[in-house]
N, C-alpha and C positions, 0 to 999 in steps of 0.2 A: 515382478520382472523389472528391475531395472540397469540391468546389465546390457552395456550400448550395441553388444555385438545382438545380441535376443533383439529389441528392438528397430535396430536395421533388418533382423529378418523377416520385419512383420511388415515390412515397404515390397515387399516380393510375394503378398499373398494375395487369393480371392477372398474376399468376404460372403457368406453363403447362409442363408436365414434357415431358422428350424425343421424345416422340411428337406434341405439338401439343396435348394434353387438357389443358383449364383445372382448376387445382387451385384457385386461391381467389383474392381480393382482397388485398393489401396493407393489413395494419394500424399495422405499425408498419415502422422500419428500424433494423437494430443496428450503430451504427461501432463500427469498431476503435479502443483507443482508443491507441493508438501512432501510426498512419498519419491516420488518419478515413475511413480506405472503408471501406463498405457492404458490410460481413459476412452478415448474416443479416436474412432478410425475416419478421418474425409476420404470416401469413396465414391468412385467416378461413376456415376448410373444414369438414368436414363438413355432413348435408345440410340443415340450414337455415344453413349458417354462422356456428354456435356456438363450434366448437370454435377454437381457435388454435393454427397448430404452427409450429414454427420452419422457415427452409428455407433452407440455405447459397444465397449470391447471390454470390461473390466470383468463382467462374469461371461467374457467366450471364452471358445476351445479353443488352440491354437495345435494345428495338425500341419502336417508336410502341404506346404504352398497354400494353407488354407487357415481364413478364423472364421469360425460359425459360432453365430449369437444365435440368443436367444430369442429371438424376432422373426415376426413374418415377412415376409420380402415388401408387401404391400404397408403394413405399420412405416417403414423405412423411407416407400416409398413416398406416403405421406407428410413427413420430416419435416418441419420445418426450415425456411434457407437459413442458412447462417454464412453472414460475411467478416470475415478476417481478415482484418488486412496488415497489421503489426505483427502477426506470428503469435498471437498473446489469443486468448477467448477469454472476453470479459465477465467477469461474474454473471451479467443480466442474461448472456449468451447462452452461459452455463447454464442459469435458471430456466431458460426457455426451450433449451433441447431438454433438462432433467424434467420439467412438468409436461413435456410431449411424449416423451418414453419412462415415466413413471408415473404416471397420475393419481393422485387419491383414492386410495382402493374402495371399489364400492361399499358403501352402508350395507349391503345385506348378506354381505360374506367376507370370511375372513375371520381369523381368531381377535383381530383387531376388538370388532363391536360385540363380543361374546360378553355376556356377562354372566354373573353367577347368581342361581337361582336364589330368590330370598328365602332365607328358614320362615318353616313357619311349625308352631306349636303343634298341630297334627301330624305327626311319624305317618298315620297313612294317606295324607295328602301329599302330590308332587306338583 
């Protein structure tokens, strides 16, 4: 999506975690700046909607007035701050929301650590 009318319309949605629960408003939008999609949404939360947290938007849904990630309202909640202040998010910014909302997938799951069985000379051993 990087067509400017699509992304001004993602300034007029709620953002809403895997369960259906509204987390916040849309405050800002973060493009990529390689591609220009709509990476990361600042959304207004906590309970007078003071706070602003970041919230990966690249694999939501984007529905009428709404984007729903893949996320738990409370994961979000937990978010690290991030402060902007040039309009710019700097690399390390980057690295610190992506290692807070994508972290090392566990060693004991996952096709990641899967290996394959060693042969071995016995047909009827597995």
């Amino acid at each position: 999506m990087s067509d400017q009318a699509e992304v001004d319309r993602l300034y007029e949605c709620e953002v809403i975690d895997e369960h259906g629960e509204r987390i916040g408003a849309v405050k800002q939008i973060w493009l990529d700046d390689r591609d220009g999609r709509p990476v990361w949404a600042s959304v207004h939360t906590g309970l007078l909607g003071l706070r602003e947290t970041f919230v990966p938007i690249r694999d939501a849904t984007v529905g009428t007035g709404t984007i729903t990630v893949p996320l738990a309202k409370r994961t979000v909640r937990g978010a690290p701050r991030i402060d902007v202040s040039d309009q710019h998010m700097s690399r390390e910014q980057q690295d610190e929301l992506c290692a807070y909302y994508d972290p090392t997938p566990d060693p004991r799951g996952g096709d990641h650590d899967r290996l394959e069985r060693p042969a071995t000379d016995d047909p009827g051993r597995s």
